[in-house]
N, C-alpha and C positions, 0 to 999 in steps of 0.2 A: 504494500500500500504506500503512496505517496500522499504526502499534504504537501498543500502548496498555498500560497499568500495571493490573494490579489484585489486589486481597488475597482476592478468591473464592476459596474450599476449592480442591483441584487438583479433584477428582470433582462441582462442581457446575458448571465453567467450561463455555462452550459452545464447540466446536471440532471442525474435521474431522480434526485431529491433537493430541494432544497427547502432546509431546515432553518427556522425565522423564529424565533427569541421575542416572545408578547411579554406585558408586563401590562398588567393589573391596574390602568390608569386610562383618563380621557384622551389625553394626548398621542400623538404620535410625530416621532418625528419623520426629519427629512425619507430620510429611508425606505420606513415603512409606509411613506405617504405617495412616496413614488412607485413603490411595487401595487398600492392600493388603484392607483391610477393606471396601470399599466396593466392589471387587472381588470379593469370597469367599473371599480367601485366594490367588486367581491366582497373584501375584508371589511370594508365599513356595511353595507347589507348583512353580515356574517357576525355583525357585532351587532348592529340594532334588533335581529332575530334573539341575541343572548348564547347562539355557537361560538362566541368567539368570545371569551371573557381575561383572558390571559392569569386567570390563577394558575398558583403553584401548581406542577405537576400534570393540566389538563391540554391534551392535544386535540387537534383538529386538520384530518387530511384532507386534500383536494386534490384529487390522484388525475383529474383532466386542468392544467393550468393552463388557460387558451388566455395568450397575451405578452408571455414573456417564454426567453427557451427553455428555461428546464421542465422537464414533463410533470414533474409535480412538486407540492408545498407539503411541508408539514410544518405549521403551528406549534409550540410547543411554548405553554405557561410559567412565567420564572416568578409569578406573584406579585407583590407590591413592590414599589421602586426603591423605598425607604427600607423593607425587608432581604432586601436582595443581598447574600452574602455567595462566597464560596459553594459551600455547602449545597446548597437552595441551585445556584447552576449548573453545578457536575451534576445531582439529580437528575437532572431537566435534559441534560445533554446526553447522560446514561438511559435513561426512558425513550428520547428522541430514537440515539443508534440504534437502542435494542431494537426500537420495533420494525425499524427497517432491512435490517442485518439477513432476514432470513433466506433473502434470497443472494444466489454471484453473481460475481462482475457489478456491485451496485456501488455510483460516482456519489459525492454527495457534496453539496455547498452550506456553509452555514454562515447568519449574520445574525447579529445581534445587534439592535439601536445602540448606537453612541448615548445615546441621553437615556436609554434605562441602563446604562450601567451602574449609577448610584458613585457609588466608592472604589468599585471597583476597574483597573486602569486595563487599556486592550489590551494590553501584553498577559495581566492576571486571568481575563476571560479566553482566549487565543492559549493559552496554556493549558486552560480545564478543559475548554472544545477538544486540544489536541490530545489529552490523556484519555476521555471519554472512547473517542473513534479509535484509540488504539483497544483501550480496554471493553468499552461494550459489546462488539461482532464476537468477543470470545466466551465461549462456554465452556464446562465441564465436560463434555460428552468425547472425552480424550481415546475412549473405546469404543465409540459408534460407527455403522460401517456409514450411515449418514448424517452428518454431521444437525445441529439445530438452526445453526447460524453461521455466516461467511463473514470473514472478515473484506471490509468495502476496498473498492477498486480504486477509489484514487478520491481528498480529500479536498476542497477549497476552502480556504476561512478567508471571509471578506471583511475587509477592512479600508480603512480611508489611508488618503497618501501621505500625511503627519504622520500617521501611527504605525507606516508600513515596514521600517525597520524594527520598534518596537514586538511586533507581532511575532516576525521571521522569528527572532531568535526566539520565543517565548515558545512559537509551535515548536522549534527543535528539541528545546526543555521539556513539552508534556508530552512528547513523544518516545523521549527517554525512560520519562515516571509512567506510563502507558506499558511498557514494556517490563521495567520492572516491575510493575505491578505484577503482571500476566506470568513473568517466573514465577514469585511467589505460589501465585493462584495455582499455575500445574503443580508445583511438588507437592502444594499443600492435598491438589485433589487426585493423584497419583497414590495408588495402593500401596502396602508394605511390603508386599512381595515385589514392587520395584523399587522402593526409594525405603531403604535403610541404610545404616551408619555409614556402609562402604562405600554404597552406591550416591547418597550425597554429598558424600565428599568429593566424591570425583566428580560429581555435576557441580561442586564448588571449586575443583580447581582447575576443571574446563572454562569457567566463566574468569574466573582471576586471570589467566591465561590471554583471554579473548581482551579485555578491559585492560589491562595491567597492573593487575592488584599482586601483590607479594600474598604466596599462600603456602601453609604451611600445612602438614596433616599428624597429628600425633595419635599412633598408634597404642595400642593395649602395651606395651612396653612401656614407651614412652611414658602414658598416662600412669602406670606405676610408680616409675621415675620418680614426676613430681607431681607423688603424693595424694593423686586426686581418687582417695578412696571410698569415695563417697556416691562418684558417678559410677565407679567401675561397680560397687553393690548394686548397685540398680539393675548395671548390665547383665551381670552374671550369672539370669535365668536364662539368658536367651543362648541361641548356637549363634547368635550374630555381635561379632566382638566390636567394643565401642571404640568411638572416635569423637577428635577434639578438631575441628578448626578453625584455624587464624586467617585471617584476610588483612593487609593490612597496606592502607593506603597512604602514601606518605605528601601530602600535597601538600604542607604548609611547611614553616620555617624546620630547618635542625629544631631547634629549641620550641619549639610551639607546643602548647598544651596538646593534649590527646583525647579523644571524646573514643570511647570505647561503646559499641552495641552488643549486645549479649543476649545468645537466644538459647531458648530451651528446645532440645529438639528430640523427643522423645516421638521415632519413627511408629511406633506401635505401644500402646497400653493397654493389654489384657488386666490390669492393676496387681499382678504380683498373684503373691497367695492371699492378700485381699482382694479378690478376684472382681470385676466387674461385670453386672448382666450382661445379656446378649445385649438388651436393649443401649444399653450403657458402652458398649462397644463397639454400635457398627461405626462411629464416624472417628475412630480414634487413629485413623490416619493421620489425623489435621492434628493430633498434639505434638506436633513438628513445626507448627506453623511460625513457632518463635523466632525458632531459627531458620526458616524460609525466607523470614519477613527481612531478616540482618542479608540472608544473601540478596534478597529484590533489593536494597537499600545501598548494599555495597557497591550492587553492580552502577547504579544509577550514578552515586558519589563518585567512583571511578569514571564513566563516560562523561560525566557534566565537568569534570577535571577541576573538583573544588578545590580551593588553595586550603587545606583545610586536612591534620592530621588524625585519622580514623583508624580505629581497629576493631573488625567483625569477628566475636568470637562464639560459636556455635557447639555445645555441649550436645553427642550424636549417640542416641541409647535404645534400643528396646527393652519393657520391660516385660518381661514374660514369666509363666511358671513352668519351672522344673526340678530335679532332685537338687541344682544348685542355685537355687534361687536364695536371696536373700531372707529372711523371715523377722517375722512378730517378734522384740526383745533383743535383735541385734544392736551391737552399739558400734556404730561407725567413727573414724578419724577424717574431718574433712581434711582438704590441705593446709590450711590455716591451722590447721591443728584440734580445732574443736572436736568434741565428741557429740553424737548423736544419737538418742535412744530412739531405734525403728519400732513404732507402734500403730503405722498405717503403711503397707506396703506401695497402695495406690494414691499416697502424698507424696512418690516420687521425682517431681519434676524440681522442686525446691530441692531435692537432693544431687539433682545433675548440677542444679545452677549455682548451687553452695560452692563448688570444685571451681566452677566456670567465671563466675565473678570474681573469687579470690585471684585466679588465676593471670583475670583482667588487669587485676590490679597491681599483681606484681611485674605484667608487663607495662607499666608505666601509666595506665588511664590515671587520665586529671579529673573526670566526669562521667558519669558512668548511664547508660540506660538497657536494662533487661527489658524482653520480653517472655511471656510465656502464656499458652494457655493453660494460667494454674488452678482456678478454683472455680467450682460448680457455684458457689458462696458470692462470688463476682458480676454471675449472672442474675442471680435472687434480685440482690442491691440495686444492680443499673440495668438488667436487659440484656437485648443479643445486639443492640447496637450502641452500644457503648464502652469503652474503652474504660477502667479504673487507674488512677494514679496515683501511687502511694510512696513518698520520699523519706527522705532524711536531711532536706534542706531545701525551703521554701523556694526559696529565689532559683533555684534548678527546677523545681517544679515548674512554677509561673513561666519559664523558659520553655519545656517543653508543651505545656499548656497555649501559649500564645502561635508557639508553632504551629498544633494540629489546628487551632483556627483557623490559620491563615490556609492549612490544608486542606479545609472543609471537611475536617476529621475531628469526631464527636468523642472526646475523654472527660472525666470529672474526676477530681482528687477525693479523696478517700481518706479517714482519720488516722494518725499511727500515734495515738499516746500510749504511756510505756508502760500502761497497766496491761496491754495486748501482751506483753511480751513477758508478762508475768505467769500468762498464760502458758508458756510452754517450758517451765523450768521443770527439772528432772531430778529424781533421786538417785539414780546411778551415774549420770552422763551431765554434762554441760547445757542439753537442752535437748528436749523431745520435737521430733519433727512433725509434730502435729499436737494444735492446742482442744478444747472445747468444740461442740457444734456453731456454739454461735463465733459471729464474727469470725467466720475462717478463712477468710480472703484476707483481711489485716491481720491476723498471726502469721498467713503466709507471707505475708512482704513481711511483718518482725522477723523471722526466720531470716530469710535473705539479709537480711539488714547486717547480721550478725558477719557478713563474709565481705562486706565494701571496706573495712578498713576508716570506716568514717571521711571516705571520697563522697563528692555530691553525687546522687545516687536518685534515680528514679524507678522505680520497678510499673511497668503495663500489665495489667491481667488481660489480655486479648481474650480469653474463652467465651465472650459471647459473642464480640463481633467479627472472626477470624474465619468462622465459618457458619454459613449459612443454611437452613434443613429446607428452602424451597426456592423457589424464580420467584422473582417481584418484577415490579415495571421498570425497575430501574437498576437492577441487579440480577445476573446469574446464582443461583445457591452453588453449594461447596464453598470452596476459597475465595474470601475476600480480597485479599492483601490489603487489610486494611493496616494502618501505620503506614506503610514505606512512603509516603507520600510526606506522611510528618516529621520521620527519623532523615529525611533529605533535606526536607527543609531546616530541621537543628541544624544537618552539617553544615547545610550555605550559613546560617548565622551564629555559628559558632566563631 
C-alpha cells in the first residue's frame, strides 16, 4: 500500500472511496462547501432530512457520487468540534477503513475540514489517518484460507499547500506506528505452538536486524548466570526453555539517560498447578502481549531514528504443568536477591518480571516502564478498555499519562499506598507473590515495585485492553497493540 499527500480539490481527487470527516456543527467550511456544490446540494439535502448529522462514530454512504470523480463518499462522524481529540479521530478513521476494507485493490482518499480540527494540527490528524489505513484493513484471521479484509490499494490524504510538508512527514510517522502496531497484533494473535520463547526471539532478532537495533538473546545458561531464578521457576514446567531479550537502541548522547521498556511475555499460561479452566484458557496466547507491545514499540523507535536512548527488555516463559513444575510453598531467589514465597502458581507473570526489571536496571535504565497482562483484578477496576497505571513517582507517571493522551490511548492511574504492600509480607520469605483477593492488581504493581531499585518506575496492566473477545466498528478482536502508540510517543519526549 502506498499513501501519498496531495492538495487536489476533495471532488476532483480520483478514488474508489472517498472518506470526509463531519463534525457535529452548523457550519461548514470551505471544503466541505465545495464538495457540497459539486454534489448538487446532496450533503446539505442529507443534512436537512437529519442523514447527515456528523456525531461521533455515525457514517453515511453514497456509493453512486454523480459530480465529482471518485465513485463514492463515505461520511464518517468525529462529533463536536470542541470535543474532538485524538482518541474520538483514530475511532472514526478505524470504523471509516474497516468498513471499507472488505473488498481488493480498494484506493481511498480522505479529508478532513481545516476548521473542524479544533486543537488539533494537520500533521496530528494526517498521522492518525495514516496509522488507521495501515492498521484497520488488518484482521486476525492469520489462518483463513479467505481472508475478512484487504489491506487498501493505495492511500491519499488531502490536505492544503501550507500544510503540505507538514502532513508528508506526519503520514510517514503513522505509517510507521501502523505497522508497528500490526507486529504486535500478529504475535499477540499467533498461537503457542508458533510463537514461544525460541521462536520470539528470533522474530525479535529478525526485526533488530531489519531496523538496527543491537539485540541480544540470553539463553537458559545465560539466565542462570545472572541469577534470574525467579523467571526460570516459572519456566521449568514447560519442555520449552526460557528466554530473555534485549533490544537496545542507542540514539541519543554516550551519556544520555536511558528509558528502558519491559515486557512480560508469558507465550502460554495453562496457570501452573494452579491450573486455569478451559474457559480461562482459551485466549492465553495474548499473555505475551507485554512483551509484543516492547517489540511493536522498539521497532517503531528504531525506524522513526529517535535521538533518544532505549532499551527493550522482554522476559520469554511458558508456564505449564508437569512432574517439574514449580509448586505451592516454593520459595524462590529473584536476582536482586529477594526471596519469594510461591502461593499462587498462576500469579506468574510478576515473577518473570521481578528477574526482568531488576535486570533493567542493572543495565543502566534511568526510567523505567513494564508492561504486562497481569491481573484479572485490573479489569474488574477499569474494563477491557483501559489501561491501569501504577508508579512509584508521580511526575513519571503524569509523563506517561500525558503521553497516551496525546496517543489517543485510554490509561488511568491507580493507588499504591504502602498499606498494599503490607499485604504481601511473608513468614518464611521476604515476601509472598501474591496478596488478599481484594485489590490484587495494586499488590501486583507493590510486588514489582520491590525489583526497580527505586528508579522512576511505571508498571501498565494491559489485561483488558491488549486483547479483545469480539469485532466492533472500529476495531478487529484479538490483538490490540494497544500502548505502542504511547511507549513511542514517551521515547520522542523523553
Amino acid at each position: 500500500m502506498t499513501i501519498t499527500v496531495s492538495t487536489t480539490p476533495w471532488n476532483s481527487i480520483e478514488a474508489d472511496w472517498l472518506i470526509v470527516g463531519i463534525c457535529q456543527n452548523d457550519d461548514w467550511g470551505s471544503e466541505l462547501q465545495g464538495l457540497d456544490d459539486a454534489l448538487g446540494g446532496t450533503l446539505t439535502r442529507l443534512r436537512e432530512t437529519g442523514d447527515l448529522n456528523g456525531k461521533a462514530g455515525s457514517k453515511l454512504a453514497i456509493h453512486d457520487a454523480q459530480g465529482i470523480v471518485a465513485k463514492r463518499i463515505l461520511l464518517i462522524g468525529l462529533g463536536k468540534p470542541d470535543k474532538l481529540d485524538g482518541a474520538r479521530v483514530h475511532k472514526s478513521m478505524m470504523s471509516a477503513v474497516r468498513q471499507i476494507s472488505e473488498k481488493q485493490e480498494t484506493s481511498v482518499a480522505v479529508g478532513i475540514p481545516a476548521d473542524a480540527a479544533g486543537s488539533l494540527s494537520a500533521g496530528v490528524l494526517a498521522q492518525i489517518v495514516a496509522t488507521a489505513a495501515v492498521t484497520g484493513p488488518v484482521g486476525q484471521d492469520l489462518y483463513r484460507k479467505e481472508p475478512g479484509r484487504y489491506p487498501l490499494s493505495a492511500v491519499t490524504i488531502l490536505t492544503t499547500t501550507d500544510a503540505e510538508s507538514e502532513v508528508t512527514s506526519a503520514v510517514s510517522q503513522g505509517a510507521i506506528l501502523g505497522e508497528a502496531v500490526n507486529l504486535t497484533r500478529e504475535l499477540v494473535n499467533r498461537p503457542a505452538a508458533d510463537i514461544y520463547p525460541e521462536s520470539f526471539a528470533a522474530r525479535a532478532a529478525a526485526m533488530a536486524d531489519s531496523c538496527g537495533l543491537k539485540c541480544e538473546v540470553l539463553d537458559e545458561a545465560k539466565l542462570s548466570e545472572e541469577k534470574m531464578g525467579s523467571l526460570l521457576a516459572v519456566a521449568q514446567g514447560s519442555d520449552r526453555p526460557a528466554r530473555v531479550v534485549v533490544l537496545e537502541h542507542a540514539g541519543g548522547d554516550a551519556n544520555g539517560p536511558t528509558l528502558a521498556l519491559v515486557g512480560k511475555g508469558v507465550t502460554f499460561d495453562s496457570g501452573g498447578l494452579s491450573l486455569k479452566t478451559s474457559e480461562g484458557m482459551k485466549t492465553m496466547k495474548c499473555d505475551m502481549a507485554g512483551a509484543a507491545t516492547v517489540l511493536g514499540a522498539m521497532s517503531a523507535i528504531a525506524r522513526l531514528k529517535l535521538p533518544v536512548n532505549v532499551i527493550g527488555v522482554m522476559g520469554l516463559v511458558e508456564n505449564m504443568v508437569s512432574g517439574n513444575s514449580y509448586k505451592l510453598g516454593d520459595v524462590l531467589t529473584a536476582r536482586n536477591g529477594t526471596t519469594i514465597e510461591v502461593l499462587n502458581t498462576d500469579a506468574e507473570g510478576r515473577l518473570v518480571l521481578a528477574d526482568v526489571l531488576a535486570y533493567a536496571v542493572d543495565r543502566g535504565a534511568d526510567k523505567l516502564i513494564d508492561l504486562a497482562t497481569l491481573t484479572g483484578a485490573c479489569v474488574v477496576a477499569l474494563g477491557v478498555e483501559v489501561t491501569g497505571t501504577f508508579t512509584n513517582d508521580e511526575s513519571w507517571q503524569s509523563d506517561v499519562l500525558a503521553a497516551a493522551g496525546r496517543s489517543g490511548e485510554h490509561a488511568w492511574p491507580m493507588p499504591m499506598f504502602d498499606h498494599f504492600g503490607e499485604l504481601l509480607k511473608s513468614d518464611v520469605a521476604d515476601c509472598k507473590n501474591v496478596g488478599p483477593r481484594w485489590g490484587g492488581a495494586i499488590t501486583a504493581a507493590k510486588f514489582l515495585e520491590k525489583f526497580v531499585s527505586e528508579k522512576p518506575w511505571v508498571h501498565l496492566d494491559i489485561a483488558g485492553p491488549s486483547f479483545a473477545d469480539s469485532n466492533k466498528p472500529h476495531r478487529e478482536g484479538g490483538g490490540t497493540g494497544c500502548m505502542v502508540r504511547t511507549l513511542v510517543e514517551v521515547a520522542t519526549a523523553f
